[in-house]
C-alpha positions as CSV (number, residue, x, y, z in Angstrom):
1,X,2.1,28.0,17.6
2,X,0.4,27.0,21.2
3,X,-1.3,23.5,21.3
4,X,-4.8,25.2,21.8
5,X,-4.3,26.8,18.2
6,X,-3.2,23.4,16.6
7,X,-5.6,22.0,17.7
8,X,-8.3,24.4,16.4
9,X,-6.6,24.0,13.1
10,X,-6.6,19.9,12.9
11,X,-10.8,20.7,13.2
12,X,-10.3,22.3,9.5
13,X,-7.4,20.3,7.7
14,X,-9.1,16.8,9.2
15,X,-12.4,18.2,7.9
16,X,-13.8,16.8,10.9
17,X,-17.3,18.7,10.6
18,X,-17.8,17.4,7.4
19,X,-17.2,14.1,8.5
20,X,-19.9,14.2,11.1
21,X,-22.0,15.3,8.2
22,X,-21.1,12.1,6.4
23,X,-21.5,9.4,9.7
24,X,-25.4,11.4,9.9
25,X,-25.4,10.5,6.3
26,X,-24.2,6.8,6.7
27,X,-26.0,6.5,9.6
28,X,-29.7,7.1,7.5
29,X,-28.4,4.8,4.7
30,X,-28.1,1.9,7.3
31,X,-31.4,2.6,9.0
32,X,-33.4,1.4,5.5
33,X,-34.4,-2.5,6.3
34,X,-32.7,-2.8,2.5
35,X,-29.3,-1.5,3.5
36,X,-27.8,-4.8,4.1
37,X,-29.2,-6.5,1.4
38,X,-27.5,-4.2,-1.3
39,X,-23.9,-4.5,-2.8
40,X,-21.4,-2.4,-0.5
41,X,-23.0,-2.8,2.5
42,X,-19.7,-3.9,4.5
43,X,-17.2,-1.3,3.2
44,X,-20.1,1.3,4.0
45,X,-19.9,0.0,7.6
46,X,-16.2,0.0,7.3
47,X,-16.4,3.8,6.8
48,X,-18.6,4.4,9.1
49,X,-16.3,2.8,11.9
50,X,-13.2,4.3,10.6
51,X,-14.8,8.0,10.2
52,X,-16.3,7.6,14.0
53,X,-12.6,6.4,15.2
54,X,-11.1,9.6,13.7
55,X,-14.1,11.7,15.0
56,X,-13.8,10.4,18.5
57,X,-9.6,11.0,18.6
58,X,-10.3,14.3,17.6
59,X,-13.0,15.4,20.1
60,X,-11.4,13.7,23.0
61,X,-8.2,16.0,22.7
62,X,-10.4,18.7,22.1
63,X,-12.2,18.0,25.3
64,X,-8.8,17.8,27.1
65,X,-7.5,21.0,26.0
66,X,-10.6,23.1,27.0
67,X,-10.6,22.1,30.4
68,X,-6.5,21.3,31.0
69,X,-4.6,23.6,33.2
70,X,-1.2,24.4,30.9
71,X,1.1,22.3,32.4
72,X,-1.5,19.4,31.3
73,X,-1.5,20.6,27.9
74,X,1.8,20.1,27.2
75,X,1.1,16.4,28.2
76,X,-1.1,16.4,25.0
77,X,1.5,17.0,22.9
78,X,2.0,13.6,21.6
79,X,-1.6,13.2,20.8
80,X,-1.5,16.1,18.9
81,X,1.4,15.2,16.9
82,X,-0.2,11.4,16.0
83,X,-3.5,13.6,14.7
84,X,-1.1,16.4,12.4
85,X,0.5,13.2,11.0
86,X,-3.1,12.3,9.6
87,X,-3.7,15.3,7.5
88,X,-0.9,13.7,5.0
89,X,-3.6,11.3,4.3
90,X,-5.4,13.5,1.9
91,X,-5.7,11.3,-1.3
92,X,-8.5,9.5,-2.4
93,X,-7.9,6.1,-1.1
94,X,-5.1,6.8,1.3
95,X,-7.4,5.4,4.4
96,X,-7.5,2.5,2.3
97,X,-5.3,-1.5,3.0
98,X,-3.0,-1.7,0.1
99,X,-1.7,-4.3,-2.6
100,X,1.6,-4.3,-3.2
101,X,2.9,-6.1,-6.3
102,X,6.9,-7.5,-6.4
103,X,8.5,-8.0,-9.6
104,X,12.1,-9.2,-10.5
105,X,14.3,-7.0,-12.7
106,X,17.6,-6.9,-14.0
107,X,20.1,-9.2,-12.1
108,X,19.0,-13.0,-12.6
109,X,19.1,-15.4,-9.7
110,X,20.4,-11.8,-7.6
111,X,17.4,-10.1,-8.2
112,X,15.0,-12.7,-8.1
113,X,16.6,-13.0,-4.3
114,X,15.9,-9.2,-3.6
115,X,12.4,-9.2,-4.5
116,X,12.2,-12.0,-1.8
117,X,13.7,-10.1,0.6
118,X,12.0,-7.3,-0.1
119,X,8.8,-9.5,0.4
120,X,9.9,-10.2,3.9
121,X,11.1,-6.3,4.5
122,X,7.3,-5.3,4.1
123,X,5.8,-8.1,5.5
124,X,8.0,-7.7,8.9
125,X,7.4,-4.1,8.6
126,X,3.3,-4.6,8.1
127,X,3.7,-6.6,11.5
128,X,5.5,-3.7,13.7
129,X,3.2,-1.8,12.2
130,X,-0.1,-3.0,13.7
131,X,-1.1,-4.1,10.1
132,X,-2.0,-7.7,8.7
133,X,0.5,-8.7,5.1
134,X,-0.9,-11.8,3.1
135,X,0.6,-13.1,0.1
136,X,-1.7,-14.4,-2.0
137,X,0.0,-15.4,-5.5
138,X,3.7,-15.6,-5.8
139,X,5.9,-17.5,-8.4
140,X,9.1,-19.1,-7.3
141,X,12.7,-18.3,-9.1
142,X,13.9,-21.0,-10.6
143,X,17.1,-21.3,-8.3
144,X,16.4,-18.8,-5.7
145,X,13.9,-15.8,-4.4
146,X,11.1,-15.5,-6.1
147,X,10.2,-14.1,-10.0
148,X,7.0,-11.6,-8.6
149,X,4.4,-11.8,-5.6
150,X,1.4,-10.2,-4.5
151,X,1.0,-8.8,-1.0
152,X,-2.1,-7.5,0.5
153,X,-1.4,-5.5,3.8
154,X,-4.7,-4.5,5.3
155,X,-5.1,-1.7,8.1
156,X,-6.4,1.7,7.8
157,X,-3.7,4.2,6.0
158,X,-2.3,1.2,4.5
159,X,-2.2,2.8,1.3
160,X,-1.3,6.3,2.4
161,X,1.4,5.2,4.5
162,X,3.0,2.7,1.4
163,X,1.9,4.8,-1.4
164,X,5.7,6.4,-1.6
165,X,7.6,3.2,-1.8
166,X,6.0,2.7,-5.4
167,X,8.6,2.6,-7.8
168,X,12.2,0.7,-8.6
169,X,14.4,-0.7,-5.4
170,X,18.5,-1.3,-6.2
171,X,20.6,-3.2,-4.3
172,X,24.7,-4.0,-4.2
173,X,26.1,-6.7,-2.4
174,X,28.4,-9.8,-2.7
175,X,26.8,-11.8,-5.0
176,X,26.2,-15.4,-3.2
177,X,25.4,-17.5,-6.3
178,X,28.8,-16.8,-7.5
179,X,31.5,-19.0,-6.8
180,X,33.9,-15.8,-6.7
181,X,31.5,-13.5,-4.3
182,X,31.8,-10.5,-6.8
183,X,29.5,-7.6,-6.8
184,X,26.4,-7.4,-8.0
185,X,23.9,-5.2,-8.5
186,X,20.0,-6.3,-8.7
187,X,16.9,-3.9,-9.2
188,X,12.9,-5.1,-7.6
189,X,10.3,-3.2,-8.9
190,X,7.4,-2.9,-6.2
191,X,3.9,-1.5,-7.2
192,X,1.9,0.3,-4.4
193,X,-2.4,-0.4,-5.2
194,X,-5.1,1.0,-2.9
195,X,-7.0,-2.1,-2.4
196,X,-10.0,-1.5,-3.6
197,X,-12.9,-3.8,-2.0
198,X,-15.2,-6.5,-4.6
199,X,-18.2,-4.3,-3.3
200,X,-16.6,-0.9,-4.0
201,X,-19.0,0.9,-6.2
202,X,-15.9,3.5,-7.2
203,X,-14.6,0.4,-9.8
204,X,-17.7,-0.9,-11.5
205,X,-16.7,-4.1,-13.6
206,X,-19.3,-5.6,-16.5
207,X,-18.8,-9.5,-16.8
208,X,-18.6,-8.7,-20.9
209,X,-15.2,-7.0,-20.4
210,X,-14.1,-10.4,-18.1
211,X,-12.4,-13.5,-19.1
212,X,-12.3,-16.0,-16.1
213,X,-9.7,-18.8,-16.7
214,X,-9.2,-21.7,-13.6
215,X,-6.2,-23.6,-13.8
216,X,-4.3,-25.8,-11.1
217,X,-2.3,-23.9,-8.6
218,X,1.8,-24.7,-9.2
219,X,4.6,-24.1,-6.7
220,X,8.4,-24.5,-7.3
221,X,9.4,-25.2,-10.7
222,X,6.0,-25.0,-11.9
223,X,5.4,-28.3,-10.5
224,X,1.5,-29.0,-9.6
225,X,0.4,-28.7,-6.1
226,X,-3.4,-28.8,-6.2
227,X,-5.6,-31.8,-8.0
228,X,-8.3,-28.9,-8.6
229,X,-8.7,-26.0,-10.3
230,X,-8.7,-23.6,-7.5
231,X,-6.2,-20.7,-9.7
232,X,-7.7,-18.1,-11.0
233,X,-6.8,-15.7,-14.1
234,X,-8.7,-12.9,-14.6
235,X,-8.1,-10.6,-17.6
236,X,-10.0,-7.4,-18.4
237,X,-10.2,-7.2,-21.6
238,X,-10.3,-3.6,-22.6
239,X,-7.5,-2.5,-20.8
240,X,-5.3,-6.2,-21.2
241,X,-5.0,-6.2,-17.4
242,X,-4.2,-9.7,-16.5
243,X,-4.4,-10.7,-12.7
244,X,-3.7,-14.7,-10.9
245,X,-4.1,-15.7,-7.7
246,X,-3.7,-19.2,-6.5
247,X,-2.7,-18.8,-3.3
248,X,-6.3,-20.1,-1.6
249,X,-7.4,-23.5,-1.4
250,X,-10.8,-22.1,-2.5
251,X,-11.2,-21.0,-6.2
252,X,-14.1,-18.6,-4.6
253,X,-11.3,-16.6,-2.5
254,X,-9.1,-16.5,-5.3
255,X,-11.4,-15.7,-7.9
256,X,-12.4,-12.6,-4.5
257,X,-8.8,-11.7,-4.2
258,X,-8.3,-11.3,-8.0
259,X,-11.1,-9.1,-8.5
260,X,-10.3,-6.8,-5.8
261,X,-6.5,-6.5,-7.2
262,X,-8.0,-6.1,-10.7
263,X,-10.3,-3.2,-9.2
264,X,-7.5,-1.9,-7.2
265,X,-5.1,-1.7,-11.0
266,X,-7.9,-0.3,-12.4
267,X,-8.4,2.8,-9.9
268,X,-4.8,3.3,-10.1
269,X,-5.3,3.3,-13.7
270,X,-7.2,6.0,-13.4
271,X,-5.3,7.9,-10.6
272,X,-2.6,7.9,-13.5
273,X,-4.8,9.1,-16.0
274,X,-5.4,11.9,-13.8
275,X,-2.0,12.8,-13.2
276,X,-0.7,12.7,-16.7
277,X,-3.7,15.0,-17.4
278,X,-2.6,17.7,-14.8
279,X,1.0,17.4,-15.9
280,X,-0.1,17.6,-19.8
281,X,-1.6,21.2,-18.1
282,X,1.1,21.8,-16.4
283,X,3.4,21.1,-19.4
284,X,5.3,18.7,-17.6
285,X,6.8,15.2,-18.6
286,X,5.7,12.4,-16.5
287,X,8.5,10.6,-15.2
288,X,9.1,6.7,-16.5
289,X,8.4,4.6,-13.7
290,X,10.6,1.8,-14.3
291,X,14.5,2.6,-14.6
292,X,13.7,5.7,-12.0
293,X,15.7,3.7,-8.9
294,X,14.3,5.5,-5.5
295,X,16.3,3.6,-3.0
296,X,19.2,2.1,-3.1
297,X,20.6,-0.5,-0.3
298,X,24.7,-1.3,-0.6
299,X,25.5,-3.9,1.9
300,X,29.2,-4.0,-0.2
301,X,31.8,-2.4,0.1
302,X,30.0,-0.3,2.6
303,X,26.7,-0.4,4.2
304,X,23.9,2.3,3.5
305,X,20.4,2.5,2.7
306,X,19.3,5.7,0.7
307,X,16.4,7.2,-0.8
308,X,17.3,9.4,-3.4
309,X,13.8,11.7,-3.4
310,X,14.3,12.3,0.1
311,X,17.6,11.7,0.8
312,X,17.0,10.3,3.9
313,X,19.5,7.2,4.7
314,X,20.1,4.5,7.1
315,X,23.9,2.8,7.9
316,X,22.3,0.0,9.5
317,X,20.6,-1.6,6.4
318,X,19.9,-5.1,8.9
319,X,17.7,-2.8,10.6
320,X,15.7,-1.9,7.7
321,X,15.6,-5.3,5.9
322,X,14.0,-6.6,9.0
323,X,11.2,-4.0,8.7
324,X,12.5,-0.7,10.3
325,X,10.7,1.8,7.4
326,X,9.6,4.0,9.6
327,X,11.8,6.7,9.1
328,X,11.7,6.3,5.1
329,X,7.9,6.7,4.9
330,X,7.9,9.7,7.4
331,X,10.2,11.4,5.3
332,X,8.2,10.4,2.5
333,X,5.3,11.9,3.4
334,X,6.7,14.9,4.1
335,X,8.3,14.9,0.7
336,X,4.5,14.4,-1.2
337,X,3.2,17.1,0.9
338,X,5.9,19.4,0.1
339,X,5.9,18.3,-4.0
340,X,2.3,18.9,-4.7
């Protein structure tokens, strides 16, 4: 297929005409003197600038192409390639920054020191990535590593891009809290959330289903650090979601940050609900999310990293603890695309 026809076809699978529909839309909304007094104002504008951005990448390749000789459009190959890449970012919220939960499983002290370095594998990666990775509650092991965290990671296609790392992370090395070195293997559980923002109208949370508890924020050991009561625990009480935050001075941006993750595990609430449903019509069995290992990094006796939906693998796992994912979510993405 010639360039000129790919092109032609990214006007269809980016939906780009109905997107110049929606800034015409957005653009009415924001011309009421009462626009920016309402609730959702901001991510509204966010939209608006993220729809434009696409828009404008679009029609400047399409500009190109109508008026390049056909030795120059063969120079707009990469272009083209960056803007196929974006029709994988179909789903609801994949243009959306992410929250990414860490939990420790099975492997004591050894695991709690995977999900740390898993931790710093996402945040190093966030950083190559353009993107900007925030932990904003964590609790410390009680030797090592850390027992779970949460990491917000906000850019545009956050979401879509860390949406297929969801799921249970193994790894095997030389165990170095034990006085022998013997192997060990450790399992991290890491939970992919759209983030969804306080001013989202998609998540609508009544105060009667809330209970707001402050507490003072605690660091190793459980040991106080704060003389106020700036952490916050949020549960909602219909569904027994439970979410902290104490990362923030301020009890106002943690109280912020936990609402948005508690709207965020709420639409992915949802998202399941809806999967389960189509699977219930498809008569299939929805697989059990925990226990289900996707990757697995040995670093003993051999090194390898492996993800065992795509089968795509790296033998340099140094390379992809210090952030080098790119390859994995690529071959991700192609997997989704291909399963659904």
């Amino acid at each position: 297929m010639n360039i000129q026809t790919r092109i032609e076809d990214l006007r269809s699978a980016l939906k780009i005409d109905e997107k110049k529909g929606r800034v015409k839309r957005i653009e009415e909304e924001m011309g009421s003197p009462d626009f920016w007094l309402g609730d959702g104002a901001n991510v509204v504008a966010s939209e608006l600038k993220n729809l434009k951005d696409e828009i404008k990448q679009f029609d400047d390749i399409y500009e190109l192409s109508e008026i390049a000789s056909e030795e120059e459009m063969e120079g707009l190959e990469p272009e083209v390639v960056v803007l196929e890449k974006l029709t994988r970012f179909g789903g609801k919220y994949d243009q959306n920054s992410a929250i990414v939960n860490f939990y420790a499983g099975a492997g004591g002290d050894d695991a709690q020191d995977w999900t740390e370095m898993l931790l710093a594998m996402y945040i190093k990666w966030a950083e190559r990535s353009g993107l900007v990775a925030k932990v904003v509650d964590s609790s410390k092991g009680s030797i090592a590593g850390i027992k779970n965290a949460i990491l917000i990671v906000d850019g545009q296609y956050a979401y879509g891009k860390l949406k297929g790392e969801n799921g249970v992370h193994r790894l095997v090395r030389q165990s170095p809290f034990n006085a022998k070195s013997l192997r060990q293997t450790s399992f991290a559980l890491v939970e992919v959330l759209p983030k969804i923002e306080d001013r989202s109208k998609d998540i609508v949370l009544e105060e009667k289903d809330l209970k707001i508890d402050t507490y003072r924020s605690s660091g190793h050991g459980g040991q106080s650090v704060n003389t106020t009561d700036s952490a916050v625990r949020i549960t909602h009480i219909p569904t027994g979601i439970v979410v902290t935050c104490q990362n923030e001075k301020s009890q106002l941006q943690n109280k912020q940050f936990a609402m948005s993750v508690l709207k965020s595990r709420l639409a992915a609430l949802l998202l399941l609900q809806h999967k389960e449903k189509i699977s219930e019509l498809r008569g299939e069995s929805p697989e059990p999310e925990w226990g289900s290992q996707i990757r697995s990094y040995v670093l003993h006796p051999y090194k390898l990293v492996k993800d065992h939906r795509t089968n795509f693998e790296s033998k340099n796992p140094d390379d992809v603890l210090t952030g080098n994912l790119d390859g994995f979510i690529e071959a991700e993405l192609k997997w989704m695309v291909e399963s659904n």
